[in-house]
C-alpha positions as CSV (number, residue, x, y, z in Angstrom):
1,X,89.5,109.4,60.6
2,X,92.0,110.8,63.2
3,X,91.3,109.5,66.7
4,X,93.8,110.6,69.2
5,X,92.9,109.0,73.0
6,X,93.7,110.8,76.0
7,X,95.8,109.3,78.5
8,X,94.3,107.7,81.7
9,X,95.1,110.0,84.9
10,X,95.5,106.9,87.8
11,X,96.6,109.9,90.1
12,X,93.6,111.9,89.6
13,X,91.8,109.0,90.0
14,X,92.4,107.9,93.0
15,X,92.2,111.5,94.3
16,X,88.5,111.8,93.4
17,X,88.0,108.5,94.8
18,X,89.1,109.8,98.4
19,X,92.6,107.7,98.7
20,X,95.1,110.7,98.6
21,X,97.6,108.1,99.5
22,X,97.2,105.7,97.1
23,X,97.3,109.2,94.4
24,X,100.6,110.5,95.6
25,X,102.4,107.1,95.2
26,X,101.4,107.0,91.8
27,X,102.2,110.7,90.9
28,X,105.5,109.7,93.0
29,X,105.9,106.6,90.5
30,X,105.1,108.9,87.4
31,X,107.4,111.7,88.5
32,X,110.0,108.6,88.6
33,X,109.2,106.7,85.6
34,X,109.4,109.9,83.3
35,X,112.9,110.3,84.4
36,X,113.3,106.7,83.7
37,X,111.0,106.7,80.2
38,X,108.8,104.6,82.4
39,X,105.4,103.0,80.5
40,X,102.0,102.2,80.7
41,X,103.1,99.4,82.3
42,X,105.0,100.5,84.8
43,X,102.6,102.9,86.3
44,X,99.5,100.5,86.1
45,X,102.1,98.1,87.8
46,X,102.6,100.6,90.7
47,X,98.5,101.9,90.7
48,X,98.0,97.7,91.0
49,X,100.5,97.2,94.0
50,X,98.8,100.4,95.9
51,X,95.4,98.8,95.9
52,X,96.8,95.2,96.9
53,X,98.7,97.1,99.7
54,X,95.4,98.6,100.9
55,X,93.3,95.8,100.4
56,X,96.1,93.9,102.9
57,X,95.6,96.9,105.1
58,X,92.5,96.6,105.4
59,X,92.5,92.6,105.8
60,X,94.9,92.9,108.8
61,X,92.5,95.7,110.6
62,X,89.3,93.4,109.9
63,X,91.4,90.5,112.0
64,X,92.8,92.8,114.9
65,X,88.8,94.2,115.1
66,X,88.1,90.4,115.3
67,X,90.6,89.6,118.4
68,X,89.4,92.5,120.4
69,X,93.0,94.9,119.8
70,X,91.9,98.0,121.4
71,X,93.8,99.7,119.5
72,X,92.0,99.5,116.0
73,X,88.6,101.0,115.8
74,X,85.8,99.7,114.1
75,X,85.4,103.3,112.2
76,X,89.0,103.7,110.9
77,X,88.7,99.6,109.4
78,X,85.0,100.4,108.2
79,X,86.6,103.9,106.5
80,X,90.0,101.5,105.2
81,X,87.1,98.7,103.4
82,X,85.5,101.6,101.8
83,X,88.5,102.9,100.4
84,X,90.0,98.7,98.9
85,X,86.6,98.5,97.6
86,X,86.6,101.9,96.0
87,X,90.2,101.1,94.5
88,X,89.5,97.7,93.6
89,X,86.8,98.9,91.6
90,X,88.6,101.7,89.8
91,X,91.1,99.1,89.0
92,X,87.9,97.0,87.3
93,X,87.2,99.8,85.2
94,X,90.3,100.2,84.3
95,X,90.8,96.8,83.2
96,X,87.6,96.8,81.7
97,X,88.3,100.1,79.5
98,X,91.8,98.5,78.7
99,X,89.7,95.5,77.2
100,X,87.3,97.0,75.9
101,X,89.6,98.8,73.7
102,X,91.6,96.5,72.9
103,X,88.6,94.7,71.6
104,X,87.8,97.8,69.3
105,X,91.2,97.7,68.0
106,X,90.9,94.6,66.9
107,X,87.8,94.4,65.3
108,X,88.3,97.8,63.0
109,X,88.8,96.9,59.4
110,X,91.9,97.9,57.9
């Protein structure tokens, strides 16, 4: 049986998942890392620091909504939780799918 997987596109990911940011650091990283024979590894690295930068973000809006700063709205931090909880998420299926393989792997009989 020939079984040939296709690879996992983080940047097209996050681009459906409405964080155009988070997508063009990790084509950015991609773009890099093939110059460098990057892996796996390295991009799911990168795709992992972009969604702990946003969930920080979005940690540090929540507490300047808390004080009272004028100058961060209640929309643009409702909009940034939206967008850490989206990526978080993706990231979960990710790991999931990375597992759950894994597991496959394992258990086929040689």
């Amino acid at each position: 049986m020939d079984m040939k997987l296709k690879p996992f596109d983080f940047a097209q990911a996050a681009a459906r998942a409405g964080m155009p940011q988070v997508a063009e650091r990790v084509r950015q990283s991609t773009a890099a890392g093939a110059a460098e024979g990057a892996s796996f590894h390295t991009s799911f690295s990168q795709a992992l620091k972009s969604v702990s930068a946003a969930q920080l973000q979005t940690s540090q809006q929540q507490q300047q909504v808390q004080l009272g700063n004028p100058s961060v709205s209640l929309e643009e931090t409702m909009v940034s939780m939206q967008k850490a909880q989206i990526g978080f998420q993706a990231t979960l299926h990710v790991r999931n799918k990375l597992v759950q393989a894994y597991t496959d792997i394992m258990n086929m009989q040689v």
